[in-house]
C-alpha positions as CSV (number, residue, x, y, z in Angstrom):
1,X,-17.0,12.4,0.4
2,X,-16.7,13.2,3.9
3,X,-13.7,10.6,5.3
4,X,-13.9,10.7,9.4
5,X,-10.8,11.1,11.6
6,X,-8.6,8.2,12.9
7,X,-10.2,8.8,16.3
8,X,-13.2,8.2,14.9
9,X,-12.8,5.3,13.3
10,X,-11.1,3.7,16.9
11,X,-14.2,4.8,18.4
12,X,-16.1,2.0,15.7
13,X,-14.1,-0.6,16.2
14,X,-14.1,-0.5,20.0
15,X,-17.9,-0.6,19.7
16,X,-18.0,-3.1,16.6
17,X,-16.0,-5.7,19.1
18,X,-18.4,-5.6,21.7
19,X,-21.0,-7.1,18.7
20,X,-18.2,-10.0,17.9
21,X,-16.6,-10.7,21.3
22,X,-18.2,-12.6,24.3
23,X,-18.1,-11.2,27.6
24,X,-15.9,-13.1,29.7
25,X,-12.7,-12.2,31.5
26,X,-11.1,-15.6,30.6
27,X,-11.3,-14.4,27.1
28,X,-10.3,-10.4,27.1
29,X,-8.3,-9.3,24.2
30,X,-5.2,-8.0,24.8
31,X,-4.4,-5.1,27.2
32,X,-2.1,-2.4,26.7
33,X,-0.5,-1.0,30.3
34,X,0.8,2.1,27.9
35,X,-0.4,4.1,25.3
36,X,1.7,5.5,22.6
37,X,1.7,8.6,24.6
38,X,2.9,6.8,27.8
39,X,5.7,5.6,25.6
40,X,6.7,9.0,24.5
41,X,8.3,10.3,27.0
42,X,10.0,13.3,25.6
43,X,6.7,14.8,24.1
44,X,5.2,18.1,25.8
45,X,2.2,17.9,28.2
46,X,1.4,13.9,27.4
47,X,-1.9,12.5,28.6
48,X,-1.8,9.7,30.0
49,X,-5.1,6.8,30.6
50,X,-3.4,6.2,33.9
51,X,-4.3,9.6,34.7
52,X,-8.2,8.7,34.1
53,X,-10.6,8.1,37.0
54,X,-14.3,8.2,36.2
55,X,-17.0,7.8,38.8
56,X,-19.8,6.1,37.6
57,X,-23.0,7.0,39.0
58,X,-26.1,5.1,39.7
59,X,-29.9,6.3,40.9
60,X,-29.9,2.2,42.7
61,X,-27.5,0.0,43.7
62,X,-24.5,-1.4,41.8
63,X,-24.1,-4.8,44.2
64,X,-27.3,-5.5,45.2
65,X,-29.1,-4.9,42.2
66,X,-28.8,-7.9,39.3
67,X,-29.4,-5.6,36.1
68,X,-26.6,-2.7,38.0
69,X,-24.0,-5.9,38.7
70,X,-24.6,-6.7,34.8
71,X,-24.3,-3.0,33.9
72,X,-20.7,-2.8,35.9
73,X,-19.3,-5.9,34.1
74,X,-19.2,-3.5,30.9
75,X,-17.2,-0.4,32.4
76,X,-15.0,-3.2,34.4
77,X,-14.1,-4.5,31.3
78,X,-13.1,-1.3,30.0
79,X,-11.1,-0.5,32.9
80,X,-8.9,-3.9,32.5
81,X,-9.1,-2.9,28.8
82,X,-7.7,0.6,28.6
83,X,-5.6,0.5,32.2
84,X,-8.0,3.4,33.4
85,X,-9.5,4.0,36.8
86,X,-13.7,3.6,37.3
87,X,-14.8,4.7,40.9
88,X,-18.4,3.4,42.1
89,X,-20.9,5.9,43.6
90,X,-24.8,5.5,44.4
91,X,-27.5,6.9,46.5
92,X,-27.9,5.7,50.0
93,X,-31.5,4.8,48.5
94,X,-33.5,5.9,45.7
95,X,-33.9,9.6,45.4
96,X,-33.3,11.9,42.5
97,X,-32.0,14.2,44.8
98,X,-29.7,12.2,46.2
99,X,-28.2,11.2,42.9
100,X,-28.2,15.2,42.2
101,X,-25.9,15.6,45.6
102,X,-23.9,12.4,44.1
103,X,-23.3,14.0,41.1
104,X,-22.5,17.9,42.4
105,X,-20.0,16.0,44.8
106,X,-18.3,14.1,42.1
107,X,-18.0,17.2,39.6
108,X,-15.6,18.6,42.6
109,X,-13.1,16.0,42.8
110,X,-13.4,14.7,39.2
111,X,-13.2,15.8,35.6
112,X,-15.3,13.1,33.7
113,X,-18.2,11.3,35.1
114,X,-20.5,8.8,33.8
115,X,-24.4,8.6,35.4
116,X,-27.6,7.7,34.8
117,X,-30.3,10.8,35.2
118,X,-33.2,9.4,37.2
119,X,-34.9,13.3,36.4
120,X,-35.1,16.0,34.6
121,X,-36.0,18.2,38.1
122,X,-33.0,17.1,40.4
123,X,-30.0,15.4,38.2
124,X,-30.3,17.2,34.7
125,X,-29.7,20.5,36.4
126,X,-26.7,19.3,38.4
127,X,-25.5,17.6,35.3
128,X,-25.6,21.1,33.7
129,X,-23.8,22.5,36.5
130,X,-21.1,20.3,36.5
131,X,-21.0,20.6,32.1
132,X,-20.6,24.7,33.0
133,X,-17.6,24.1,35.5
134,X,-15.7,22.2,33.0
135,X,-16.7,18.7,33.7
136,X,-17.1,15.9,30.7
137,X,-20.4,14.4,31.3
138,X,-21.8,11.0,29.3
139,X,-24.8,9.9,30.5
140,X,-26.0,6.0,30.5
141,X,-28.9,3.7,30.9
142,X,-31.9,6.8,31.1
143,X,-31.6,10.1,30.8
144,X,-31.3,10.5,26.6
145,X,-34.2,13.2,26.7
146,X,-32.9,15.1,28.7
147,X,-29.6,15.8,26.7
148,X,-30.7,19.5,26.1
149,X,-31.3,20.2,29.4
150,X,-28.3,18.5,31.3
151,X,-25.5,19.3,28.5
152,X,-24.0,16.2,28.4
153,X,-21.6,15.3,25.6
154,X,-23.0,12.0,24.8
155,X,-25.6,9.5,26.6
156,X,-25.7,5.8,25.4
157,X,-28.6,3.6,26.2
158,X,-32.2,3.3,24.8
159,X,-35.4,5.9,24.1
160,X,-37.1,4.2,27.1
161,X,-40.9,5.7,25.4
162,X,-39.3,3.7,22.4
163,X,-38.1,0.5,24.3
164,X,-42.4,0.9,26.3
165,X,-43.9,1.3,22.7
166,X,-42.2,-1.7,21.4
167,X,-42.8,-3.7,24.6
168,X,-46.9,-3.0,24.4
169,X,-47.1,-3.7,20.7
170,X,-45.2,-7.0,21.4
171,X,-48.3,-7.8,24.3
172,X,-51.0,-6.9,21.9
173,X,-49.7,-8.8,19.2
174,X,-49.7,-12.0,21.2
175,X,-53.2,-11.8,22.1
176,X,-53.3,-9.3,25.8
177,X,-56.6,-7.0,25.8
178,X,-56.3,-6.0,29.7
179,X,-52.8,-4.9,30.2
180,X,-51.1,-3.2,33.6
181,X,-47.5,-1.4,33.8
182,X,-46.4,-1.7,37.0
183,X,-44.3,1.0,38.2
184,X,-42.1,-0.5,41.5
185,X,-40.0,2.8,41.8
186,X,-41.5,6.4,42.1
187,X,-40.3,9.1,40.6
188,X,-38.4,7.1,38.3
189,X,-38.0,9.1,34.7
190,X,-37.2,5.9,33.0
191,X,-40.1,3.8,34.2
192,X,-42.2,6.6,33.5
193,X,-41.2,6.6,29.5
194,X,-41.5,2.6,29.5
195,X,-45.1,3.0,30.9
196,X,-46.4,5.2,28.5
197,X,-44.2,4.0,25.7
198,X,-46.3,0.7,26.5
199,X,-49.7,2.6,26.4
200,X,-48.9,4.1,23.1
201,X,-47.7,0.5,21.2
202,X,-50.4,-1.1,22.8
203,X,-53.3,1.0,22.0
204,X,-51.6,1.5,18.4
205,X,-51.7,-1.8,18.1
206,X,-54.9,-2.2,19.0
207,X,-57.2,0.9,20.2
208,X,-59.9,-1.2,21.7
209,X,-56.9,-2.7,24.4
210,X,-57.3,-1.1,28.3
211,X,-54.3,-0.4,29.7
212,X,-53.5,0.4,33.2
213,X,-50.4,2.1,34.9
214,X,-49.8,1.5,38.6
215,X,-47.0,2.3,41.4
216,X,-46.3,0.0,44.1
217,X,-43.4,0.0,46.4
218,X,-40.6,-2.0,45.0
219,X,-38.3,-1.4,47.9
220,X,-40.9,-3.5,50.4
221,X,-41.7,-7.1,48.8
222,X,-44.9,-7.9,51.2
223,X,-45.7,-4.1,50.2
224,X,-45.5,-5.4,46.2
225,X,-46.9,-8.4,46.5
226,X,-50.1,-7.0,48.3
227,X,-50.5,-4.4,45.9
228,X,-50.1,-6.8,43.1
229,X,-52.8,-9.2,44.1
230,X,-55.0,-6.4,45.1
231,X,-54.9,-5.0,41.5
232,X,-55.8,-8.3,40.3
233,X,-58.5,-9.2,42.4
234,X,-60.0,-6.1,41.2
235,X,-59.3,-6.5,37.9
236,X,-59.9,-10.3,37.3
237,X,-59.9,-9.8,33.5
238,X,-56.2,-8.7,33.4
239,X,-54.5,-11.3,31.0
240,X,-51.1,-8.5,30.7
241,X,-48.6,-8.1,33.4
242,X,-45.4,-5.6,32.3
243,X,-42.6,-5.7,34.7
244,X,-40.3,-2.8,34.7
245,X,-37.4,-4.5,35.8
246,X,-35.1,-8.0,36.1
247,X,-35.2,-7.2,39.8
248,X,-38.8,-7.8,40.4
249,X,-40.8,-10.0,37.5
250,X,-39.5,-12.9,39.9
251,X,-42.1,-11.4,42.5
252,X,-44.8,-11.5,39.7
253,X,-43.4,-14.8,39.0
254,X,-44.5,-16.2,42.3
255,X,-47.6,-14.0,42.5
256,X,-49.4,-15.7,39.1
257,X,-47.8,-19.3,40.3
258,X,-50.1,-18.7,43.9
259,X,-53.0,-17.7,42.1
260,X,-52.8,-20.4,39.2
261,X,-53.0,-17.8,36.8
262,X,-49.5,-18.4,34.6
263,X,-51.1,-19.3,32.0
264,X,-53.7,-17.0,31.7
265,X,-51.7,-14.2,32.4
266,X,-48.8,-13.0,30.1
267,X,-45.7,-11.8,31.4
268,X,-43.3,-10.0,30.2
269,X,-40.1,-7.8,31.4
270,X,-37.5,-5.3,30.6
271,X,-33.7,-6.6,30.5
272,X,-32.7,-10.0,30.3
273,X,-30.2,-12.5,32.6
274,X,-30.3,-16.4,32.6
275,X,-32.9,-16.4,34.5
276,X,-35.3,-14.8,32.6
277,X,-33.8,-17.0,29.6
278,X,-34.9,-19.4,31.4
279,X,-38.5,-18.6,32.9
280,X,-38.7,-17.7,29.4
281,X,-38.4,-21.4,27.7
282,X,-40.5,-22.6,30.7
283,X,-43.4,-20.4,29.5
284,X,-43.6,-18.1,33.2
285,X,-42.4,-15.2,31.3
286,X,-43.3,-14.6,27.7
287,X,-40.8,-12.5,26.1
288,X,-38.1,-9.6,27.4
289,X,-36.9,-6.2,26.2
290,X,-33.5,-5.9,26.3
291,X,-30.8,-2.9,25.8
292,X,-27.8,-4.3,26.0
293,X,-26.8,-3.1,29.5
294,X,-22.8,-4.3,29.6
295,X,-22.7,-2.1,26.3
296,X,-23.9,0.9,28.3
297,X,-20.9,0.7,30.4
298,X,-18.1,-0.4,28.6
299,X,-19.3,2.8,26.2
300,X,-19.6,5.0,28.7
301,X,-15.7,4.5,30.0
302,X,-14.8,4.4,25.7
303,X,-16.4,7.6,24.9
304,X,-14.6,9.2,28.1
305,X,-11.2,7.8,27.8
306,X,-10.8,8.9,24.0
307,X,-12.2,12.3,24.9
308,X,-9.3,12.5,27.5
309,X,-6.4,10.9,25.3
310,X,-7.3,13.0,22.3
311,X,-7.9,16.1,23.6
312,X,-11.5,16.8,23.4
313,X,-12.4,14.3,20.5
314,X,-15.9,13.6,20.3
315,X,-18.6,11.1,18.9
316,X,-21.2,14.4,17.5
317,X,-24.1,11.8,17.6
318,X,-25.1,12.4,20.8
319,X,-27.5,9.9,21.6
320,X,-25.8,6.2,20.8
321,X,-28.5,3.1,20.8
322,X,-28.1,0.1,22.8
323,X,-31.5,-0.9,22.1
324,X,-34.4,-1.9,22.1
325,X,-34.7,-5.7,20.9
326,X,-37.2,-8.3,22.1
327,X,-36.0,-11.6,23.1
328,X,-37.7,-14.8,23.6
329,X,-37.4,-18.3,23.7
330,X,-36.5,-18.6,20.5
331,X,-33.7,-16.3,19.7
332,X,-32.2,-16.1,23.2
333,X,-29.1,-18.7,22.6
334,X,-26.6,-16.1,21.7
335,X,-27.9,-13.7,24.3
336,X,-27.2,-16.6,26.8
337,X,-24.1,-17.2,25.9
338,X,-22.9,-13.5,25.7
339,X,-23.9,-13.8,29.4
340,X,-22.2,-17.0,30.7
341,X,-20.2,-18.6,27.6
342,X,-18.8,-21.7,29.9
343,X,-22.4,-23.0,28.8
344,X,-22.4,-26.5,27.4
345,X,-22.7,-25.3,23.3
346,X,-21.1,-21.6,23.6
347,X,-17.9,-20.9,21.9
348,X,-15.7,-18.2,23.4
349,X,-14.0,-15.6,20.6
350,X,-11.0,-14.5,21.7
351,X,-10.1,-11.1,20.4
352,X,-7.2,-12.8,18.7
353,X,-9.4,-14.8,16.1
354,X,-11.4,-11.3,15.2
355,X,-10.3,-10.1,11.4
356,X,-11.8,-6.8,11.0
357,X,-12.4,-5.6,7.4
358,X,-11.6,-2.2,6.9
359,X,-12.6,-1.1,2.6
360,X,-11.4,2.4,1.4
361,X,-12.5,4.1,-1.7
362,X,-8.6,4.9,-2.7
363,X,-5.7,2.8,-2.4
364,X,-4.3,2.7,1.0
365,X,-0.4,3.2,0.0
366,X,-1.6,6.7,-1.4
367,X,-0.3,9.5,0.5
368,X,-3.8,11.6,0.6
369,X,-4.3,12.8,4.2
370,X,-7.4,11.5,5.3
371,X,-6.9,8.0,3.9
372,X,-3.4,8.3,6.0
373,X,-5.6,9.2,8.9
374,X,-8.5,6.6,8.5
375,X,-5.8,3.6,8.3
376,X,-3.7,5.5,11.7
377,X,-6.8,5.2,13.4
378,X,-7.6,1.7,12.5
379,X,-4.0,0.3,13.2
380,X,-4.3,1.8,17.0
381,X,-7.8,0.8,17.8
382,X,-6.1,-3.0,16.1
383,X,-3.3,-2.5,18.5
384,X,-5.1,-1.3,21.7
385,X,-7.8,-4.2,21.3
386,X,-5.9,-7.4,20.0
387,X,-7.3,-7.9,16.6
388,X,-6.4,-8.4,13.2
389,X,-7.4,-6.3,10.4
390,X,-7.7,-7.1,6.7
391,X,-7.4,-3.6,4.3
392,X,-9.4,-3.4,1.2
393,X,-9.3,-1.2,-1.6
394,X,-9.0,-1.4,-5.4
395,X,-7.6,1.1,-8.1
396,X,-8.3,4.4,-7.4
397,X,-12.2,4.8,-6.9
398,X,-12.9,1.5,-8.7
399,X,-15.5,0.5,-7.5
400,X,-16.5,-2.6,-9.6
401,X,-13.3,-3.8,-8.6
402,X,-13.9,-2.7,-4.8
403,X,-17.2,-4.9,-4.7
404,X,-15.5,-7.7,-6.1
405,X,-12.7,-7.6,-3.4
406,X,-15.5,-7.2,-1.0
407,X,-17.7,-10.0,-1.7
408,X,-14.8,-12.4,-1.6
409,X,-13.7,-11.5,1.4
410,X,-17.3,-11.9,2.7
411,X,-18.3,-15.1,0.8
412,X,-14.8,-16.5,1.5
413,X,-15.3,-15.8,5.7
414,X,-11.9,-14.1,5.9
415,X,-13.5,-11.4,8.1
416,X,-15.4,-11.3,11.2
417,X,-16.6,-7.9,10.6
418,X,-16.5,-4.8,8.2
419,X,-16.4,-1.7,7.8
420,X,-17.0,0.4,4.8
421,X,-18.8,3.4,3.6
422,X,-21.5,3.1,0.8
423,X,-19.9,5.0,-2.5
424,X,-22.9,6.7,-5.5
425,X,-24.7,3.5,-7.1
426,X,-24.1,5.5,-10.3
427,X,-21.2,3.3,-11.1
428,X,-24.2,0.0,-10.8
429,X,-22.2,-1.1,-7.7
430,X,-25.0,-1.8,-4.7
431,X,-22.6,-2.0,-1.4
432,X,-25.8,-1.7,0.6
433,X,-26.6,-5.2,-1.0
434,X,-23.1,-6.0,0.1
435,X,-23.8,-4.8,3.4
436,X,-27.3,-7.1,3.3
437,X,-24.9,-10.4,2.4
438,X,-22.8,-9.9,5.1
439,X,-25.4,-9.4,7.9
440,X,-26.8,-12.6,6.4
441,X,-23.6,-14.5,6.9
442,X,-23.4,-13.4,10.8
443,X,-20.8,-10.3,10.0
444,X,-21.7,-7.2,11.6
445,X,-21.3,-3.7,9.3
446,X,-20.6,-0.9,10.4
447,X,-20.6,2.2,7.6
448,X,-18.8,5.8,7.3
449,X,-18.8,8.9,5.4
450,X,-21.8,8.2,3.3
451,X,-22.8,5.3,4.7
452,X,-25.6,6.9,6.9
453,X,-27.0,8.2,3.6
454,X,-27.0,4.7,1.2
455,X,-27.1,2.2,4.5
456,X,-28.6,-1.1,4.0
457,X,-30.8,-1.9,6.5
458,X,-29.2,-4.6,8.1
459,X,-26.4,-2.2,9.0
């Protein structure tokens, strides 16, 4: 069996707390201001995180814009976190060209960058350009079709055709037959992927549905709102409404309140804030796609800074999932309190309280190489991040006995998480049915070396 580097697994566990630990700065793990290679002063050509500025590049605007503010909080994080440097650029206004310029100008004063890629015609190519000059590239948010044109070394987000499909089979399902995708920002790749993702859920969902795909000017609210109730006086039957963004269902909001249609037009958005939680449990908006936005960023600084620190190690799954999941009414309370936990029934988890279970096949005294190197990497990520981690393992390859320790540790809450890779069933041993128990008792799983083979799925 395959057993990954220690790198790798510090990669894991850095994601895995972002799944266990709320965001707030009152409760931030603990931050190292040096690495082991800061502290080493007599070794040859150290790298340092100090040493690590990132711009991070936006096609809109990352003050002004709610879902972009939300976005930052993740990369911000990651710079308290890690003691590196991020530096904010965006486009005077939207223009895939402009973000193009952004990006050529960035790749000569920097050697990492993190952006979005509004297109394939204007940003992929100067992504490209920068990748061929020697820059590190990880892409965020949109842009994960265009990895094979642009070069970048990783981009985490979600398939936007993936996050539309889901949105328009979620419409259909709930009863919409007349459905419009609103488009508020032209020339946008991404909202042209959620559009026609929506179009293909919806009419797989049902093929008798008519759905409709229209721009209007985002920038200009009196422009949007005109267009809006244009579209609907001409299309009276319309009971479907897709907004394409946090930062303008509130217009569609107020448009259906006017008209007194609210509840005979469903509404539904991309991304997710408290407000939407709440328009949501107030019935003016019916359900949300979310992708796990502060994710995007905080990921985007990980997956740079370890490149950096190590050397050139990478994640080779180039395309890592932030989403998509709907959220309602119903299973927003967790959501809510990721997003503000000084809410009246949210519990902070301070990095502290976080016991990560880490299971190896082999004992972890023994002295083979790669079990060495899995446990290295495990101790450091522990270090770097503030938590606590709980080692299990049996006899050599024992795997009856393995489970056993497993399920105790699971069934006896000692762990707030776990990681583990999923061994031959020859031996009668299910670990993916271990993997199902934990997910049922709230502990997220994360699997390696032939774990992406046997996974449960609840991992």
């Amino acid at each position: 069996m395959r057993i990954p580097s220690h790198r790798t697994i510090l990669h894991w566990i850095a994601l895995l707390l972002l799944l266990v630990i709320t965001y707030s700065p009152k409760v931030s793990g603990t931050a190292l201001t040096k690495s082991l290679a800061d502290l080493s002063a007599n070794c040859r050509q150290c790298t340092r995180r100090s040493e690590i500025v990132v711009p991070m590049i936006t096609n809109s605007d990352w003050v002004l814009k709610a879902f972009w503010t939300s976005l930052a909080k993740g990369f911000t994080r990651a710079t308290e976190l890690y003691n590196v440097t991020s530096v904010l650029m965006q486009p005077v206004s939207f223009s895939p060209a402009n973000e193009a310029a952004l990006v050529a100008k960035a790749a000569q004063n920097y050697t990492m960058i993190g952006t979005t890629v509004a297109d394939l015609a204007n940003v992929a190519p100067a992504i490209s350009a920068a990748v061929q000059n020697g820059t590190t590239v990880v892409t965020f948010n949109v842009g994960d079709l265009f990895l094979a044109q642009d070069n970048a070394m990783n981009h985490i987000g979600q398939p936007e055709s993936v996050a539309g499909a889901k949105m328009g089979g979620r419409m259909v399902a709930l009863g919409s037959t007349n459905i419009v995708c609103i488009m508020h920002q032209i020339g946008s790749a991404g909202q042209t992927q959620r559009c026609q993702g929506a179009n293909t859920g919806a009419l797989a969902a049902n093929s008798l549905v008519t759905f409709t795909t229209i721009t209007a000017d985002g920038s200009s609210v009196p422009s949007l709102t005109a267009t809006v109730n244009a579209y609907l006086d001409a299309n009276p039957t319309t009971d479907g409404i897709i907004s394409l963004s946090q930062d303008v269902v509130n217009y569609y909001v107020a448009i259906l309140q006017t008209r007194g249609q609210t509840s005979t037009v469903r509404l539904a958005t991309f991304d997710v804030n408290l407000d939407i939680i709440s328009k949501m449990a107030s019935n003016k908006i019916a359900y949300c796609v979310d992708q796990q936005q502060v994710l995007q960023g905080f990921g985007t600084m990980l997956l740079l800074k370890a490149f950096y620190m190590t050397r050139g190690q990478k994640l080779l799954t180039k395309v890592l999932l932030t989403g998509p999941s709907v959220v309602t009414s119903v299973n927003s309370g967790p959501i809510s309190c990721r997003l503000d936990n000084a809410q009246a029934g949210c519990v902070a988890t301070l990095a502290s309280s976080v016991t990560i279970g880490v299971v190896g096949l082999n004992p972890w005294s023994i002295s083979d190489s790669n079990t060495q190197q899995t446990q290295y990497g495990a101790l450091n990520a522990a270090r770097e991040h503030g938590v606590k981690l709980k080692f299990l393992d049996a006899g050599t390859y024992d795997l009856q006995a393995l489970s056993t320790a497993v399920q105790t540790a699971i069934t006896g809450r000692t762990i707030s998480a776990l990681i583990m890779p999923f061994p031959s069933t020859a031996s009668g041993q299910d670990f993916g049915a271990l993997a199902d128990q934990a997910a049922a008792a709230s502990i997220p799983v994360f699997t390696y070396g032939t774990g992406a083979i046997r996974g449960a799925a609840k991992v």
